[in-house]
BAKOL-344163 format. One record per residue: residue in three letters; y, x, z of N, C-alpha, C in turn. Coordinates in steps of 0.1 Angstrom, whole numbers, plus 5000, padded with zeros to 4 digits. Each point is the difference from the previous one (the first is absolute). Example, Ala and Ser with C-alpha at 12.3 -4.5 7.8 and 13.67 -1.06 7.14 Angstrom:
ALA494351325078501249915000501250095000/SER501149964993501150095000501149925008/
# end
This chain:
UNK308016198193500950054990499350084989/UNK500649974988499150084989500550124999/UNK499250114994500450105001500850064984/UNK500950015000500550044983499750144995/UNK500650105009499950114990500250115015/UNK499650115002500750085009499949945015/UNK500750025006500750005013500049855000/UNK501149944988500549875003499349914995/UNK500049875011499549904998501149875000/UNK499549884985500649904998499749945008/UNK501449925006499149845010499949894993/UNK500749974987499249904991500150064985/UNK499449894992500250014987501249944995/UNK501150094995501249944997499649924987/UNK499250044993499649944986499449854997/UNK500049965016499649835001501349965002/UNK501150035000501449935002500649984987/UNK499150054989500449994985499049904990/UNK500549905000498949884991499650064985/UNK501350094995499550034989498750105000/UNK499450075010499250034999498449935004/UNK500249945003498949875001499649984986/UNK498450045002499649944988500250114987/UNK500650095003500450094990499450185003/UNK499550034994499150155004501050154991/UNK501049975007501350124989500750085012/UNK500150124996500850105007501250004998/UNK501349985008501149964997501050115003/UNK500850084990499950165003501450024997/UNK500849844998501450014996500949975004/UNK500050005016500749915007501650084999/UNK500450124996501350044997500949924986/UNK499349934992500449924990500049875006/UNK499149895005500249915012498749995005/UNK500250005011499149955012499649825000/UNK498450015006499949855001500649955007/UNK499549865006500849905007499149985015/UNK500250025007498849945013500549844997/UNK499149935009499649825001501649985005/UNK500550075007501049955011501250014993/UNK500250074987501050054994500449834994/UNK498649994991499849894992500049875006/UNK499749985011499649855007501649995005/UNK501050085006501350025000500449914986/UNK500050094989501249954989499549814998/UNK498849995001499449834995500249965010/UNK500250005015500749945009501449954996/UNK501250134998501149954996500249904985/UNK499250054994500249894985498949925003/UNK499349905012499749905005500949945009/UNK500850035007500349975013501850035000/UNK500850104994500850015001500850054987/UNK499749974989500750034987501149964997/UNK501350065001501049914995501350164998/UNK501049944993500950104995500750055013/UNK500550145009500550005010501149994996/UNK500750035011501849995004500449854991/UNK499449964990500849884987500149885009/UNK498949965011500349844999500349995017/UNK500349875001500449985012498949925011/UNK498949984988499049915005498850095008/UNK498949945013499350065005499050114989/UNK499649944993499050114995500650134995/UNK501450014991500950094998500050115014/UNK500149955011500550085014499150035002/UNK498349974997499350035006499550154989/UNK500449974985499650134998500850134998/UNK501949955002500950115004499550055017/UNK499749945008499250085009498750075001/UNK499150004993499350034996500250164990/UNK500649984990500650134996500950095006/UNK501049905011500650105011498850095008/UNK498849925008499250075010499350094988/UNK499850034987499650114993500650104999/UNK501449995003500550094994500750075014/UNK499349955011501050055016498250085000/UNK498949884999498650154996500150114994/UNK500650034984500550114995500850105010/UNK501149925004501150105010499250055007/UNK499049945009499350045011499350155000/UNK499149914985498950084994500450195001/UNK501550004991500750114996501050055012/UNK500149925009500850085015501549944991/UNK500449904995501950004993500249945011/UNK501350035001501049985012499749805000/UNK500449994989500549924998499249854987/UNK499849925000499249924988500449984988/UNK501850005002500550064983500650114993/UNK498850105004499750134995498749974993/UNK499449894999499150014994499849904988/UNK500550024990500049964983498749974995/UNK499449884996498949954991500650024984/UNK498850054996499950054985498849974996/UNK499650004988498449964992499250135001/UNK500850135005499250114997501050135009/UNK499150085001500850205001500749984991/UNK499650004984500750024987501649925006/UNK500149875001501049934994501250095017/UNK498850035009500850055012501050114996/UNK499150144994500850094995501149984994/UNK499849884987500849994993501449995005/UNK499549865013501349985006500850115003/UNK499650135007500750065010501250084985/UNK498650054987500850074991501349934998/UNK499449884996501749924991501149955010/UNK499549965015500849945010501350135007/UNK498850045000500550175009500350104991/UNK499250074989500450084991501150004993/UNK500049884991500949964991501850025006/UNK499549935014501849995006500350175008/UNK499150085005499850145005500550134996/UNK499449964988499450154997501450034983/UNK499650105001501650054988499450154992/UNK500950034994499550114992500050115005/UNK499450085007499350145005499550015013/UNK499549845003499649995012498850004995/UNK498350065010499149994998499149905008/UNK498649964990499049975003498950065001/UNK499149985014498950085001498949935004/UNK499050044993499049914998498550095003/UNK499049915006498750155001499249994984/UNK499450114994498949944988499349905000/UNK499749975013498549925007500549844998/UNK501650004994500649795000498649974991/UNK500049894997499449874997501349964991/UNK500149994988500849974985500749915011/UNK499849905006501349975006500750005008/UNK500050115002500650085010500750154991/UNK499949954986500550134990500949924992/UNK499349904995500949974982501149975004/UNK500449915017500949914998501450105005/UNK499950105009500650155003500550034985/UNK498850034987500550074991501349934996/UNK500049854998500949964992501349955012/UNK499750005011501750025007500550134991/UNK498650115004500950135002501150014983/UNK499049934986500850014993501649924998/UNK499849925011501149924999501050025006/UNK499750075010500850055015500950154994/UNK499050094994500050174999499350055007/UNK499449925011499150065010499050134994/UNK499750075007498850094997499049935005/UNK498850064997498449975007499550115001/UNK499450025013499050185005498649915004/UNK499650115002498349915003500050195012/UNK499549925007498650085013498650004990/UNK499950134997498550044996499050065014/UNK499049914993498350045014499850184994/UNK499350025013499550134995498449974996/UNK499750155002498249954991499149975013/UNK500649935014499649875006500049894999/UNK500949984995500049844991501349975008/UNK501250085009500549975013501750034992/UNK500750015008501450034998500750105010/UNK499850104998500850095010500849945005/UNK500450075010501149995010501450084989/UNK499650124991501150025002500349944986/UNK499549914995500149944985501449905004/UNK499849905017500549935004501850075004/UNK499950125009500950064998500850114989/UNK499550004990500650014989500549924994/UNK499549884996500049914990501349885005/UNK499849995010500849915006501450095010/UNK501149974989501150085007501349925001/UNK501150064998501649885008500749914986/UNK498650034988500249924989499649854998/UNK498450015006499249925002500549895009/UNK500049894997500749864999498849905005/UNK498849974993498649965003499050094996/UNK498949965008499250055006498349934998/UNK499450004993498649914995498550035004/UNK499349995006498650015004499049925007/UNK499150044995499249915000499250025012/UNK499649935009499150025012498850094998/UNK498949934986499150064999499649984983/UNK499750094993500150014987498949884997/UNK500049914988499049964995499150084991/UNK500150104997498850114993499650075008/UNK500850145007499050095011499749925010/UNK500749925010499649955012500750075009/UNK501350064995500450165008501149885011/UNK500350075016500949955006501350054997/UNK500849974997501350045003500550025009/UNK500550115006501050015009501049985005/UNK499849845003501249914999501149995007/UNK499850035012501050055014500650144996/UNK500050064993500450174993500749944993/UNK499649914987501149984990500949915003/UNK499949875008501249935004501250115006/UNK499450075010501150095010500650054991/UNK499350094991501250084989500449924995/UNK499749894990501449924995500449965010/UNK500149935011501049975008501350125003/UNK499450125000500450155005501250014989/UNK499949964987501250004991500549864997/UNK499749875004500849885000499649944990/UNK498650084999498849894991499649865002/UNK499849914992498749895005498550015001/UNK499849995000498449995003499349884994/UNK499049984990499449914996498350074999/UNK499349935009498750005001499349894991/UNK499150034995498649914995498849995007/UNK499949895009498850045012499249924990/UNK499549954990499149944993498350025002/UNK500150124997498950065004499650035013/UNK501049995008499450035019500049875005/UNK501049904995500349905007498749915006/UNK498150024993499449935008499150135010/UNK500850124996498450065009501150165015/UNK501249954996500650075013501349925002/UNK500549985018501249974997500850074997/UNK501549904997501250054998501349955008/UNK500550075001501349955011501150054997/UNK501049884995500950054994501050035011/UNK500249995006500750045013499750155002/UNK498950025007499050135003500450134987/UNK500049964991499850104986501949994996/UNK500749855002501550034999500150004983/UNK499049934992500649954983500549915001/UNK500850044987501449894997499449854992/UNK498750074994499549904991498050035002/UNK499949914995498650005000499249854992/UNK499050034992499649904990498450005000/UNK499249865002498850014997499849884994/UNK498750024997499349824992498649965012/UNK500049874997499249975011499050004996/UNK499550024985498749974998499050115001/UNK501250125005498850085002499950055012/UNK499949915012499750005014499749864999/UNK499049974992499349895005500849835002/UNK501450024992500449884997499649914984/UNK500849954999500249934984500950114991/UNK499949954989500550044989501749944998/UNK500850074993501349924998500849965011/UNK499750105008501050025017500550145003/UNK501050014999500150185006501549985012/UNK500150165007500849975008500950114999/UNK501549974997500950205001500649925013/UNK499850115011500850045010501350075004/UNK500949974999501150084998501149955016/UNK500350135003501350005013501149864998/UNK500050015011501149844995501250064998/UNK500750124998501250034998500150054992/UNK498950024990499750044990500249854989/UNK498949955004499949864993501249904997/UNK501150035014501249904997501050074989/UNK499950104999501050084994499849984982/UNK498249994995499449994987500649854994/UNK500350024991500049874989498449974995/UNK500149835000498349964996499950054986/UNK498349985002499250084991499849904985/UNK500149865005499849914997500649875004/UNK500549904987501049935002499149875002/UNK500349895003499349894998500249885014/UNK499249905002500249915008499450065013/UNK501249955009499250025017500650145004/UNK500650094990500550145006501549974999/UNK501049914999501249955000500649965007/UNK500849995010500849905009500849884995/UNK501050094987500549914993500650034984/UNK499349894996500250074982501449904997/UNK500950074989501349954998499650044983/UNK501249904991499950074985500050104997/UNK500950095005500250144996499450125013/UNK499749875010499050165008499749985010/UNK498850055010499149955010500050135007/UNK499649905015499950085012498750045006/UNK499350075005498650045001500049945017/UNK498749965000499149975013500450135012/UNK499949975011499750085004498150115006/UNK499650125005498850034994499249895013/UNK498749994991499250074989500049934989/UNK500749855000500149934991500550054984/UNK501350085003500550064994499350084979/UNK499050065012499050074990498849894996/UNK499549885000499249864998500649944994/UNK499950044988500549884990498749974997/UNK500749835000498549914990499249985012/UNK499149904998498749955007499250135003/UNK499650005012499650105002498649985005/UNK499150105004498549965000499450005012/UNK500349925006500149955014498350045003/UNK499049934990498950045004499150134999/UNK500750064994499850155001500950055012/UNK500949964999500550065020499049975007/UNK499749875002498549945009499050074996/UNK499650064989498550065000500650185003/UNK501450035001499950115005500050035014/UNK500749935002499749985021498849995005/UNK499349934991498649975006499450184998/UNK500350074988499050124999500650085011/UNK501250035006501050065006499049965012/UNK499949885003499449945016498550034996/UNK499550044992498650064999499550115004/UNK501650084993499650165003500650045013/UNK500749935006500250035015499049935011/UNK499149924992498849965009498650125002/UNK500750104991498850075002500750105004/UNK501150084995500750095005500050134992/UNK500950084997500450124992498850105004/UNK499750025013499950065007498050024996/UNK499649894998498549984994500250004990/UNK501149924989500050054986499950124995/UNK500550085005500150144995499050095010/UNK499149975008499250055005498849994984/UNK499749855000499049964989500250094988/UNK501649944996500150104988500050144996/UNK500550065009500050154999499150095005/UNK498449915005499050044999498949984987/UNK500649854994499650004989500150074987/UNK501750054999500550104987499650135003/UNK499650065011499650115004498649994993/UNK499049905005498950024995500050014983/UNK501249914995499350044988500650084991/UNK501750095009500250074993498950135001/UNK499150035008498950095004499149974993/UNK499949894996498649974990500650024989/UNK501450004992500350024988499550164999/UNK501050025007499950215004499150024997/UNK498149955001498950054992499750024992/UNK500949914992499350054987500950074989/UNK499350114998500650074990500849984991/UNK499649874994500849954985501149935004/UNK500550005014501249885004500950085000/UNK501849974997501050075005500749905005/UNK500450035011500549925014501350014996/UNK501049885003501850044997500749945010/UNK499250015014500449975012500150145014/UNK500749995005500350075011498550005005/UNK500050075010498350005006499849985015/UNK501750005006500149975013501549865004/UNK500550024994501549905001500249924986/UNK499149925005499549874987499849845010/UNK500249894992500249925001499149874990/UNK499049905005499749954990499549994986/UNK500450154994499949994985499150154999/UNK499449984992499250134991500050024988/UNK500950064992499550024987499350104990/UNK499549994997499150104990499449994989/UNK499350114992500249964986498150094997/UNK499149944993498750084995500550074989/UNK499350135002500650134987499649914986/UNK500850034995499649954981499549855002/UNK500449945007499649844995501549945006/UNK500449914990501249925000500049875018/UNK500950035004500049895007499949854999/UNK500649974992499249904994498849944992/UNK499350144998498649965000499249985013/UNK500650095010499449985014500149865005/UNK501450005000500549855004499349884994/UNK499449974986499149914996498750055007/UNK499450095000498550035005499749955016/UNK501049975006500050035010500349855004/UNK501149914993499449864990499149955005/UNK498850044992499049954996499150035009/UNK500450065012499050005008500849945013/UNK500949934998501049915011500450045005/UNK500650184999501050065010501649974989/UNK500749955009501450024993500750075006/UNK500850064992500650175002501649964992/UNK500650075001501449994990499850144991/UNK500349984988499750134990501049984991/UNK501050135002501950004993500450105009/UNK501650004993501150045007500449955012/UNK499549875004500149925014501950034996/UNK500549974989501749935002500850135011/UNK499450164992500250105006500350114992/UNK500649974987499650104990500850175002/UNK501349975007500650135000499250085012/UNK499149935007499250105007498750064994/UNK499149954993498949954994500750194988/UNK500949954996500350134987500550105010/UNK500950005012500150135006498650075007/UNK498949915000498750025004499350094986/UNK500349964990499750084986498149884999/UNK500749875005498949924995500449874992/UNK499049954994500749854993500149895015/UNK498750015000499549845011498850085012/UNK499349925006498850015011499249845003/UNK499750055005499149885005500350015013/UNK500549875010500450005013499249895006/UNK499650065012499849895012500450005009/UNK499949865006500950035011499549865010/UNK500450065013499249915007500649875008/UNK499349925006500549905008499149995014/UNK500649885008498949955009498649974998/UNK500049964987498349904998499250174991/UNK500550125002499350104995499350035009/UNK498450065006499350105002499650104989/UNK499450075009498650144995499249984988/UNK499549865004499349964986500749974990/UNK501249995000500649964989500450154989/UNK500050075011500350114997498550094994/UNK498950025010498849994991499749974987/UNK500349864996499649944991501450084988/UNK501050055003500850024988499550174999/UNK499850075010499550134999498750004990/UNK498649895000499050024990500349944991/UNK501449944995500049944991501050104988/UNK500450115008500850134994499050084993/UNK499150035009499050125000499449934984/UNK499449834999499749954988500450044991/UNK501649995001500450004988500550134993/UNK500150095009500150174998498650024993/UNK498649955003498950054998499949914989/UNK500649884991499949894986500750124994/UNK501450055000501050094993499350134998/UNK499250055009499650125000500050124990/UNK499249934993499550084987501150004990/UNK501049894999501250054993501150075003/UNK499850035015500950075004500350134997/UNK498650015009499150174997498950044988/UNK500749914990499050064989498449995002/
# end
């Protein structure tokens, strides 16, 4: 066994289960915007569009059956994945985004009324904000936000203030995409439940590096994308209670979500159909099962051993250096680190850093109302995956110290 860093030792190189890195000498430091693909993800989807490609539920002929079953066994792996009672609790969507949206306009729209509130942590991801603002304008609703303290965290009693016998829904995020901060996710479901709240989680960011159980935790809703746990792109999944779900009007009108259309008016599928309008992407369900059946081949349990030895090391290697300001928690963090070099733009970092084949994300990371109650514009974030080690981390530490020491003399005169 090779030795990585400390105490713990890898038993393989996750970074050979990724072709894109074959052949390619780049530090890959952005897996919170999307993660690669392992071989197994990929050889999965070109199996089904070799071997089983055809429209589900539409035809009556063998190849048709063969790929509505096919998208059924993906989507009872989802249920599995996530602990749902049940397989039509679990809704295919192109993304988190289109997920949220659902719950806003399905759920919101018909809910919510004028002096009922919305509460939301700073830490959303713009979609998990914009599409709240405009129920709330349409509804009367209010919007409150849970502010972090100067841990990057959210009190306890932000939670019991904020959320009271007004509060209607209930929005947070598992794990921020800028600090990397955990939420206290079991605290905030109870208290909305405690006033006859919903609960809508964003496990986006946890969804490839801790489980979740929606049973265990008791959310009403829950939304991720697969591409960033190591599936494809243009597949996402909202999870929502089935008594929750029968009650919503679709999100979206179209073929295949109908039972029966008449001139003046139609009857809806029953779920999960219901919410699947249109051809839907059968081989992105297949390349997400496959990453799903990847990450349970290694287990949570080693994932987050690897990782949370890895963000340790380099939130401790950031900590050295003087010129860094860290905008992450230092103990109850998750995947992500962000930080910013005194007097040099993040997006200069973000190109320098380029050019020496580390890629970083450098912005607001689609976070701006947090980013301004931080009293910052943007940062430079990394964040990690499976195919990360030490070295990868090495190699971005001297490639900081570079570029602090190229700026230098403009900085400090």
């Amino acid at each position: 066994m090779k030795k990585l860093m400390g105490s713990y030792k890898m038993e393989k190189n996750f970074k050979n289960d990724f072709p894109i890195f074959k052949g390619k000498d780049i530090v890959y430091l952005d897996s919170a915007a999307t993660s690669q693909k392992p071989a197994c993800v990929l050889d999965a989807m070109r199996d089904f569009y070799k071997k089983s490609n055809a429209n589900p539920y539409r035809g009556a002929y063998g190849l048709s059956v063969e790929a509505t079953t096919v998208y059924n066994n993906a989507r009872q792996s989802v249920a599995d994945f996530l602990n749902a009672k049940e397989s039509c609790e679990i809704i295919f969507t192109k993304n988190a985004t289109e997920s949220l949206n659902l719950i806003a306009y399905s759920y919101g729209l018909s809910y919510l009324k004028k002096g009922d509130e919305i509460v939301l942590t700073i830490l959303e991801h713009h979609s998990n904000i914009v599409p709240w603002q405009k129920i709330s304008k349409q509804t009367g609703a209010k919007l409150k936000y849970l502010y972090i303290n100067k841990n990057f965290e959210i009190d306890e009693k932000e939670i019991e203030e904020k959320i009271t016998k007004k509060t209607k829904v209930v929005c947070a995020v598992s794990v921020s995409n800028v600090t990397g901060t955990v939420n206290n996710i079991d605290k905030i479901i109870k208290k909305a439940h405690s006033v006859g709240a919903v609960a809508v989680v964003d496990i986006s960011q946890s969804v490839a590096h801790s489980k979740f159980d929606v049973q265990k935790t008791n959310a009403d809703f829950v939304a991720f994308s697969a591409h960033k746990m190591y599936g494809p792109l243009g597949i996402g999944v909202l999870y929502g209670k089935k008594e929750l779900l029968e009650k919503m009007s679709p999100f979206l009108m179209g073929g295949d979500m109908i039972e029966y259309v008449y001139e003046q008016e139609t009857t809806f599928a029953e779920l999960p159909n219901k919410f699947e309008a249109g051809t839907q992407n059968v081989g992105g369900a297949v390349g997400l099962e496959a990453a799903i059946k990847y990450l349970n081949s290694i287990g949570f349990k080693e994932i987050e051993k690897h990782e949370n030895e890895l963000l340790s090391y380099a939130y401790k290697s950031l900590k050295k250096l003087p010129y860094v300001t860290i905008y992450s928690p230092e103990k109850n963090r998750s995947s992500v680190i962000s930080f910013n070099i005194k007097n040099i733009h993040p997006h200069d970092v973000s190109t320098m850093l380029d050019m020496a084949n580390i890629c970083v994300r450098a912005g607001n990371h689609c976070a701006q109302p947090l980013t301004r109650f931080l009293g910052i514009d943007s940062t430079v974030r990394i964040s990690f995956a499976l195919y990360n080690d030490k070295s990868d981390v090495d190699k971005l530490i001297l490639q900081i110290k570079n570029i602090y020491e190229k700026f230098k003399k403009y900085i400090e005169g």
